[in-house]
Backbone as CSV, one residue per row, in Angstrom:
resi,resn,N_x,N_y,N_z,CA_x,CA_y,CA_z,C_x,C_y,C_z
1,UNK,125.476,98.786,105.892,124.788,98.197,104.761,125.749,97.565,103.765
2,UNK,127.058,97.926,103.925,128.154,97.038,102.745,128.471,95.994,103.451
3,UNK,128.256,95.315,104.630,129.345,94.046,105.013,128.727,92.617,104.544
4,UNK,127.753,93.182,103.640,126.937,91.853,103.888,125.926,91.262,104.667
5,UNK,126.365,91.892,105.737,125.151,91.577,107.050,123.950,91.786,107.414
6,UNK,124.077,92.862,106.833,122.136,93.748,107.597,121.148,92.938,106.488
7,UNK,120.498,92.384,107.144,118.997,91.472,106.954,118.033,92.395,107.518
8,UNK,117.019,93.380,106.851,116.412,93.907,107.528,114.962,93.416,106.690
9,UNK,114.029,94.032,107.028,112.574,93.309,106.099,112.066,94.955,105.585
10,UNK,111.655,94.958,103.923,111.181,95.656,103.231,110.029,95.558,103.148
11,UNK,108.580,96.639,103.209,107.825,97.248,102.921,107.377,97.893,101.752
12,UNK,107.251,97.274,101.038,106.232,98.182,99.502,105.456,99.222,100.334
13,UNK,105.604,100.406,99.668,104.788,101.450,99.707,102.965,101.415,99.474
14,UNK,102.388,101.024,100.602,100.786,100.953,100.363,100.731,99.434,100.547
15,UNK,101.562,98.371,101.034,101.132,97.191,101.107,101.590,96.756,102.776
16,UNK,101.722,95.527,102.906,101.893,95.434,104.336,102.574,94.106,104.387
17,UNK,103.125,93.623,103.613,103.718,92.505,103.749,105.264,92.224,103.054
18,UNK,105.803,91.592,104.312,107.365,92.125,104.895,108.308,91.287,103.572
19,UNK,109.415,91.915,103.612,110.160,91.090,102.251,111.399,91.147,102.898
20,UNK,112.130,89.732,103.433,113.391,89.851,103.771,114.202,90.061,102.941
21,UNK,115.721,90.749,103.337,116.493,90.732,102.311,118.016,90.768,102.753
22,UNK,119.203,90.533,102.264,120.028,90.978,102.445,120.947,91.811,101.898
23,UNK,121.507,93.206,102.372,122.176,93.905,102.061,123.114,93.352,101.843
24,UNK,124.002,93.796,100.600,125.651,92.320,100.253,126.578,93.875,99.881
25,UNK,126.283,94.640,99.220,127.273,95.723,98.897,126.765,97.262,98.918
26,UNK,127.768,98.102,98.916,126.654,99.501,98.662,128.036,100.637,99.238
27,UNK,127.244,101.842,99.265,128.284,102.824,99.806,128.258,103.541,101.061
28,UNK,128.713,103.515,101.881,129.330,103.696,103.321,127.647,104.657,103.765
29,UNK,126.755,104.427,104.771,125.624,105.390,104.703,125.960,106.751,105.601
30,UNK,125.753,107.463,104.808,125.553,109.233,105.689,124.131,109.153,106.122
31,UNK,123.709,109.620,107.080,122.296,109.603,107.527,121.765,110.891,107.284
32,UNK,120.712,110.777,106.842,119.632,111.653,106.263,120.208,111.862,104.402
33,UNK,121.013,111.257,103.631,121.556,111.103,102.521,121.171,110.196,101.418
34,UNK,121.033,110.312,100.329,120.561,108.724,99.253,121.982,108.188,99.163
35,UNK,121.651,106.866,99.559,122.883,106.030,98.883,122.449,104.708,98.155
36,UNK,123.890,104.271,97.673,123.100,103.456,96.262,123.529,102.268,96.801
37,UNK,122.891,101.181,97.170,123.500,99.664,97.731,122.868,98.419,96.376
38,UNK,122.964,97.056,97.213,122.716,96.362,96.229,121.893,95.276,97.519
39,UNK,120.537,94.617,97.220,120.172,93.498,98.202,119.883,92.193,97.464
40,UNK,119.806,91.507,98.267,119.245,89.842,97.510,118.133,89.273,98.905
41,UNK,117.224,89.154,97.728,116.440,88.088,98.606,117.239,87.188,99.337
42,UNK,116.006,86.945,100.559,116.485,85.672,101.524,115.685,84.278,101.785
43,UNK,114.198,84.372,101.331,113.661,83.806,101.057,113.350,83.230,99.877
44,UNK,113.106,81.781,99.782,113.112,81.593,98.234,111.688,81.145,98.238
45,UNK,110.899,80.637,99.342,109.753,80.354,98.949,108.792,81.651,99.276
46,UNK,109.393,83.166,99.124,108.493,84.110,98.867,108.290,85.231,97.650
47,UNK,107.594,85.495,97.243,107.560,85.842,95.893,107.930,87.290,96.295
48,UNK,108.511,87.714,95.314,109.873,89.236,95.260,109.496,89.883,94.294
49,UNK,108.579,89.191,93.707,108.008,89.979,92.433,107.546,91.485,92.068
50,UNK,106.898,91.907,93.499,106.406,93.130,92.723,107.724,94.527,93.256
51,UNK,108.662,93.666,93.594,109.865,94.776,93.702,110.452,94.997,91.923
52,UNK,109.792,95.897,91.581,110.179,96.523,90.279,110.839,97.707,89.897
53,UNK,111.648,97.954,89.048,112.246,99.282,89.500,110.946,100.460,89.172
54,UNK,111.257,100.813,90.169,110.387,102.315,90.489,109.828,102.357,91.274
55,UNK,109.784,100.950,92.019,108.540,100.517,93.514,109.702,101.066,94.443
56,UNK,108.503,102.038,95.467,109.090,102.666,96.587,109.192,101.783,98.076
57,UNK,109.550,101.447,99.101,109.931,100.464,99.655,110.275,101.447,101.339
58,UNK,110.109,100.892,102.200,110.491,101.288,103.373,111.650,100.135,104.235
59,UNK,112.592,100.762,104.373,113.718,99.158,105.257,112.947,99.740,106.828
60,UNK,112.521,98.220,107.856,111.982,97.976,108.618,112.490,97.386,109.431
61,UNK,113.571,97.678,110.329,113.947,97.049,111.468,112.732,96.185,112.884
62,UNK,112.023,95.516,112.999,111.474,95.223,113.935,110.130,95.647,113.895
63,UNK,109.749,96.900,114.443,108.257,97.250,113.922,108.522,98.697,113.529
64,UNK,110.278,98.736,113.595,110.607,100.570,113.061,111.155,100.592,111.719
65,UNK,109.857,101.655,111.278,111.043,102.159,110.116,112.274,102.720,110.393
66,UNK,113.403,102.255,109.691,114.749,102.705,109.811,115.049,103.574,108.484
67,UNK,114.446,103.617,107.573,114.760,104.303,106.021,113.852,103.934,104.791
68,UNK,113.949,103.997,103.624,113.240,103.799,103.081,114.212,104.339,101.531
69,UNK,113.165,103.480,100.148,114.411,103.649,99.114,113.326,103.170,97.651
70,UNK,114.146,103.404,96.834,113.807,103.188,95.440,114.356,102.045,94.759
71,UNK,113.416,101.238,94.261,113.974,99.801,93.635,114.808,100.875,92.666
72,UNK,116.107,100.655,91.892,116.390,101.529,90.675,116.831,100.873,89.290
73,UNK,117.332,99.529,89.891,117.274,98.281,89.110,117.167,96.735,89.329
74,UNK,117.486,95.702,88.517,117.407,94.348,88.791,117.902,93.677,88.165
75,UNK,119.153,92.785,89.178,119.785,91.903,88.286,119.856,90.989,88.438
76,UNK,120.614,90.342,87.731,120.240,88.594,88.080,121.357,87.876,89.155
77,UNK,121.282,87.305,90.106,122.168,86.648,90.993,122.529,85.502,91.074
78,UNK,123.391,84.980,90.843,123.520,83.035,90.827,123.744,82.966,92.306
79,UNK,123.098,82.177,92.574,123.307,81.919,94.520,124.415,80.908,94.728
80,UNK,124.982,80.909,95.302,126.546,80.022,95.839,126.063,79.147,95.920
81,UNK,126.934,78.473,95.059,126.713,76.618,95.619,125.782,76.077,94.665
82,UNK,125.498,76.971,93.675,124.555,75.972,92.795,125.252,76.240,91.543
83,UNK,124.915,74.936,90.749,125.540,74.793,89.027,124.690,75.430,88.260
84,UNK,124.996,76.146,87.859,123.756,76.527,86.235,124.120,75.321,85.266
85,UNK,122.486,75.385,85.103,122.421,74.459,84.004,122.773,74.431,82.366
């Protein structure tokens, strides 16, 4: 979950519709353990909105749950390659 790589699709708790994302940083995972990472959307034409902190979330490999986690905060990301205005 730190290399940047893992794109897996998130699950809101009680809803059914998939939220890509990418994992970019975080801490080394122990399995069956909480660890604290960081993701960014991957889609821009899908709304990310109701990931709020405190919304519970399942990570979804394929049609398996692989884990599951707590929004705990939200920050703001400038995406590469673009100028702020």
């Amino acid at each position: 979950m730190n290399n940047g790589k893992y794109c897996p699709r998130l699950v809101i708790k009680g809803s059914n519709q998939m939220l890509g994302v990418n994992f970019i940083d975080g801490e080394d995972v122990i399995f069956d353990r909480p660890i604290r990472t960081n993701a960014l959307p991957v889609n821009e034409d899908i709304d990310y909105s109701a990931l709020q902190v405190g919304t519970e979330f399942f990570i979804i490999e394929g049609s398996t749950i692989v884990g599951e986690g707590i929004v705990k905060e939200i920050f703001q990301h400038k995406p590469h390659g673009r100028k702020q205005l």
